[in-house]
N, C-alpha and C positions, 0 to 999 in steps of 0.2 A: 106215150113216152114223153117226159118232162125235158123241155127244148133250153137250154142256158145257153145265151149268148153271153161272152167278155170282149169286153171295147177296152183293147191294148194288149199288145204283146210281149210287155214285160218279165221282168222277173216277177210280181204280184201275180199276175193275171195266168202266168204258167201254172207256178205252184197252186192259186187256188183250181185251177183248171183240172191237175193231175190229181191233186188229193180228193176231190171230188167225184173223181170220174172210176179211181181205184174203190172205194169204200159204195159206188153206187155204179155199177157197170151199165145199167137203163139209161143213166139220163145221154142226151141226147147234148154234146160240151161243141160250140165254135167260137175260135178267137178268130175275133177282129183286131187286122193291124194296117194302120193308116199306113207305112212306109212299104217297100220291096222289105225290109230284112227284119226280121226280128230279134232279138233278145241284145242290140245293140250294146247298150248299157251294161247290159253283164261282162260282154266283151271287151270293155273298155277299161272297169272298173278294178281300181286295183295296178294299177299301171300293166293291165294284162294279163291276171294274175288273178283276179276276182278276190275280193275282200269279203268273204261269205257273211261272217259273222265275227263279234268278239265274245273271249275267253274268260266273262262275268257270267257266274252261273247263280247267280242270287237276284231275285227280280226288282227286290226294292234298291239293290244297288244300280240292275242296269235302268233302269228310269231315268237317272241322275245324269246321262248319257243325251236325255232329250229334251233340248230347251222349248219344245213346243211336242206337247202329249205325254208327258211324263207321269199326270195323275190318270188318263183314260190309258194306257198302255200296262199299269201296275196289273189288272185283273187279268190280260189276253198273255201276260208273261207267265202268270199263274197257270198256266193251261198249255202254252206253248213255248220253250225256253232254248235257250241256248242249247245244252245236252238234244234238247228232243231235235235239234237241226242238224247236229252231231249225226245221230243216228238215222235220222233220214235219208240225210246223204249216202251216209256209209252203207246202209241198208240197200243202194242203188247201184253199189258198185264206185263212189267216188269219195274214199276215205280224206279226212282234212287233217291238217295239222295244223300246230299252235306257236307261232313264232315270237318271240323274245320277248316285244312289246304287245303281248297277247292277241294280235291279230290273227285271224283262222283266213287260212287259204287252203283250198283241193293240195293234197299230199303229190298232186300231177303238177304242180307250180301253173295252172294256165288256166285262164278262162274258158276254154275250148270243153276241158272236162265237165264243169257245170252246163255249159251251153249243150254238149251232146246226151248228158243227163236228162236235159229236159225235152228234147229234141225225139230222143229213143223212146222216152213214155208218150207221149202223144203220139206218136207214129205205134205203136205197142197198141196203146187203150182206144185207137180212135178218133181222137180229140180233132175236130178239123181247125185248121190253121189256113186263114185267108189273111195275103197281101193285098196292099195298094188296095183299104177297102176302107177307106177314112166315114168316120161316121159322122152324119149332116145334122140328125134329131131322133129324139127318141121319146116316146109317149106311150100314153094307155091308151086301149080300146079295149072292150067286152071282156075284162080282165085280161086281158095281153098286154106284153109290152110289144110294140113297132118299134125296130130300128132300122131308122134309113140310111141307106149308103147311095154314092153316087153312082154305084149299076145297079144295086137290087135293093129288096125290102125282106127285112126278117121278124117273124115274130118269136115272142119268145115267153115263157112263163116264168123265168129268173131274168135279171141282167146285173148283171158286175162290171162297176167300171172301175177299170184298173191303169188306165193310160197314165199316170204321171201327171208331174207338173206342167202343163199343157194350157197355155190362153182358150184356143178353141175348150177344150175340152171344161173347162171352167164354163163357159158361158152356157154351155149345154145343160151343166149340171143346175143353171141357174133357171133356165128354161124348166125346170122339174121342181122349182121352187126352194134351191138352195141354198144357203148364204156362202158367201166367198169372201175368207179374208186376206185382201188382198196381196200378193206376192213379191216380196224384197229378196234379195239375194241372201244365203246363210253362209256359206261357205265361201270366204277370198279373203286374203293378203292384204295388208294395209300399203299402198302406195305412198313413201317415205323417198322426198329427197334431203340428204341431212351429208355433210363431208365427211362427217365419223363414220358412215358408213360406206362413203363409194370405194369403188376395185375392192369390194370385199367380201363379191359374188362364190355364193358356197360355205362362208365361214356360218358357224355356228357353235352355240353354248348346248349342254345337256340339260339344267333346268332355271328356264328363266322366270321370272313372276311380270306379267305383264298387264296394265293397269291402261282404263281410259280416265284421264283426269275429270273431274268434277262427275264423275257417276260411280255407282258401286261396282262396275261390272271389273274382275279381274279375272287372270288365270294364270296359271304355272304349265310348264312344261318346256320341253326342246325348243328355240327357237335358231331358223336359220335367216339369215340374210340373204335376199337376192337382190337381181340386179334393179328391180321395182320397189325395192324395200325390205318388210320383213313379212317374213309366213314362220311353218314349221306351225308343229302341233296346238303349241299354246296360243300361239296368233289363231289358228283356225277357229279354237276350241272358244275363244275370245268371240270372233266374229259368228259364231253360230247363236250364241246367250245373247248377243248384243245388236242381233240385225235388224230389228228393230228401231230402235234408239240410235245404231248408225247410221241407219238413214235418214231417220229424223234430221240430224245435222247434217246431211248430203254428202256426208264419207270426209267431213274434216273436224280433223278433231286431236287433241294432243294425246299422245302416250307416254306414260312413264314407265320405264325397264328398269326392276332389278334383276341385271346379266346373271348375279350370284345367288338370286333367293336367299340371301342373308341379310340380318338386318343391319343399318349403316355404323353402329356404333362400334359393331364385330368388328367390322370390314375394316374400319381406322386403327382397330387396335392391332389386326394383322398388317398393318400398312406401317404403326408405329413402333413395331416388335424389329420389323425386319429393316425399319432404320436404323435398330441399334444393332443388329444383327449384321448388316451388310453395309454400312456405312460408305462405301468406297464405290460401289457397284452403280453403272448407271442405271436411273429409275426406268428409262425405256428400256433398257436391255435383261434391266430382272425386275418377274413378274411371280406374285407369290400366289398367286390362283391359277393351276393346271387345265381349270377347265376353258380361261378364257387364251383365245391364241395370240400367238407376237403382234399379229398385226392389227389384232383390236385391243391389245393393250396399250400397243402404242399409239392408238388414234384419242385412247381415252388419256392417257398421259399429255397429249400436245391440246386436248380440250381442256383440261385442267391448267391451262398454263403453264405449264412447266419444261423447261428448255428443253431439248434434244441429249447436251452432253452433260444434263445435270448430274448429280449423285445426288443418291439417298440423304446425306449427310448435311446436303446445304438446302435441301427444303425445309421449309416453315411450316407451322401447324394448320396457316390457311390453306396451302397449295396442298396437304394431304387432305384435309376435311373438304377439298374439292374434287380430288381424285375419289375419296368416298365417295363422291355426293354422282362424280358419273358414274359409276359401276353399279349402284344401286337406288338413283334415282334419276337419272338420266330421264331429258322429255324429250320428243322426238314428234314434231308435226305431222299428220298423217293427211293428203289431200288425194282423195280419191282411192279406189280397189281394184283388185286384179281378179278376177273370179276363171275359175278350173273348168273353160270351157266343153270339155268332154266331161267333165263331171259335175256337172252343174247341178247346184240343189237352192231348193229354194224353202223358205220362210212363208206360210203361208197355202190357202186351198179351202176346203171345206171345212165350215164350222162345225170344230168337234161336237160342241151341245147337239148336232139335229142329225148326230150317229149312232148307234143303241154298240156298244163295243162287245157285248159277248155275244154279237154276232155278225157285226161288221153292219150292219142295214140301217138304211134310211129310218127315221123315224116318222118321214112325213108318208113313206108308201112301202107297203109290204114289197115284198121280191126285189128290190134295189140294193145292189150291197155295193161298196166303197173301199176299197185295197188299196196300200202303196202311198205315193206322193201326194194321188190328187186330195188327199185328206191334209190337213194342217198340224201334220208331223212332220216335224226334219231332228238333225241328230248332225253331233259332231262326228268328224271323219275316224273312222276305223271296226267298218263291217256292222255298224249299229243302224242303219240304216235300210240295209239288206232284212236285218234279223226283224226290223215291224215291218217287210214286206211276205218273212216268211211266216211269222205269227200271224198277222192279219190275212195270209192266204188261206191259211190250215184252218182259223174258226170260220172264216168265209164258206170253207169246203161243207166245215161241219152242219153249218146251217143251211144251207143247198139242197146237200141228202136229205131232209127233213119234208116229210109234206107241208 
């Protein structure tokens, strides 16, 4: 009987675990998990809710999703795709749904439903599940792999490690001779003190275009204000393509917001319409874009200079091509980040070149495969994350069953 150890008890390390053990009932499947509990992370993820997957069923689109694996992820999407996670699940008893801004969540609203999914099949198939079983090293002998733990020793003729974004587990994989590039944060908020934005926790635009000056990197989408600064989608989505070269500069660095995703010359002529339009009206008190609220209009009005009881009527072309110039070019210093402590993802892991991806395995040693974080794929937030842990499970599985 062919013995597979997984080192981690992940969302990766389950799926590849079940799919494996359903399509070959012989092998012989134990997870190893360093902590008391497993599938934490699922639990978490999602504000509780699980963020399973997102609702791109085209593969050369969702690649676009991953600023680090975007070109080794195009062939595993070919093979395993959004739909086929769709129907996985649903096939288990845990149908999903698709909410507005295409995120897929359990049709059960809870994380729990995923977590007892995976929970029910290994208890079903067999699959043993050991806690508090942190792994120390791991090596060949007489074509075996050994893996040590601090109570016992396991051998095994497969190993998958699936543990995550993990220091220890990094070093281990280096012990096996493999390169680690090394880990920055992807995912956090830009840490903004600026007065246009204080007590203005919670406000937020629908789509903003947000820029870091002097580099290419931008992005659109939702941004909100908190009380640290700014986040919300496009900030994320920013900080994932750019984590990198954020930290290159040590997280300071200027931004420039257009609030309206218009460009500024629009934006003056709707600023210089409804001066002749409303002449009388004060300029803080009417504001001709619905998407921005009272009280960041008026922050951008008293940043432009412009008095409190002015009217439309008595400004000048300077003090309007200022008021343009914040609503869509506004810079905003950025000194330091905020990062999603329970949802922590990182930038960085295993060098994809010394991965063979249509089947998850080392290149440097047969039977070693490689699932989830600890590889050098991350993905901006909304279930894209989850989906190369369930694609990279299921080819994992497929080449397992394989003599």
């Amino acid at each position: 009987m062919k013995k597979v150890i997984i080192i981690g008890g992940g969302a990766a390390g389950y799926f590849t675990a079940i799919n494996a053990k359903e399509n070959n009932p012989d092998l012989d499947i134990t997870i190893l998990e360093k902590g008391k509990d497993v599938l934490q992370k699922v639990k978490i993820s999602g504000g509780g809710r699980c963020n399973v997957t997102h609702a791109c069923f085209i593969p050369k689109d969702l690649i676009e999703f991953y600023p680090r694996g975007k070109k080794e992820l195009l062939g595993p999407f070919h093979q395993f795709m959004t739909g086929d996670t769709f129907e996985w699940f649903e096939e288990r008893g845990v149908p999903l749904k698709i909410e507005a801004d295409n995120r897929v969540f359990p049709e059960a609203n809870t994380s729990q439903a995923i977590i007892d999914c995976f929970q029910n099949a290994v208890d079903k198939l067999g699959i043993k599940v050991l806690t508090n079983c942190g792994v120390n090293s791991v090596y060949q002998q007489d074509n075996k792999w050994i893996i040590n733990t601090k109570n016992q020793n396991f051998e095994a003729d497969k190993v998958v490690i699936a543990a995550g974004s993990s220091k220890k587990v990094w070093e281990l994989c280096e012990t096996l001779d493999h390169s680690i590039v090394a880990p920055v944060p992807s995912l956090f908020t830009f840490n903004i003190n600026d007065k246009r934005l204080v007590d203005l926790l919670g406000t937020s635009v629908p789509n903003a275009t947000v820029k870091i000056v002097n580099t290419k990197l931008e992005a659109s989408g939702p941004l909100l204000i908190t009380h640290w600064g700014m986040s919300g989608p496009a900030v994320l989505k920013l900080s994932a393509f750019g984590a990198r070269v954020l930290a290159d500069k040590k997280y300071q660095y200027n931004v420039q917001v257009n609030w309206l995703s218009r460009p500024t010359d629009k934006v003056l002529n709707v600023l210089l319409n409804l001066k002749k339009k409303e002449p009388r009206k004060t300029v803080v008190l009417k504001s001709p874009f619905t998407e921005i609220s009272k009280r960041l209009w008026e922050r951008f009005v008293i940043a432009a200079e412009i008095r409190i009881n002015q009217n439309w009527a008595d400004l000048n072309n300077a003090q309007l091509e200022h008021l343009a110039n914040q609503l869509t070019k506004g810079v905003f210093n950025a000194n330091g980040r905020t990062t999603f402590k329970d949802e922590f993802v990182t930038a960085g892991g295993i060098d994809l070149k010394e991965i063979n991806f249509k089947r998850f395995e080392s290149k440097k040693h047969k039977n070693l495969f490689f699932v989830g974080e600890v590889l050098n794929i991350d993905a901006v937030t909304g279930g894209f994350n989850f989906q190369n842990a369930w694609t990279g499970g299921y080819i994992c599985a497929q080449a397992i069953i394989e003599n």
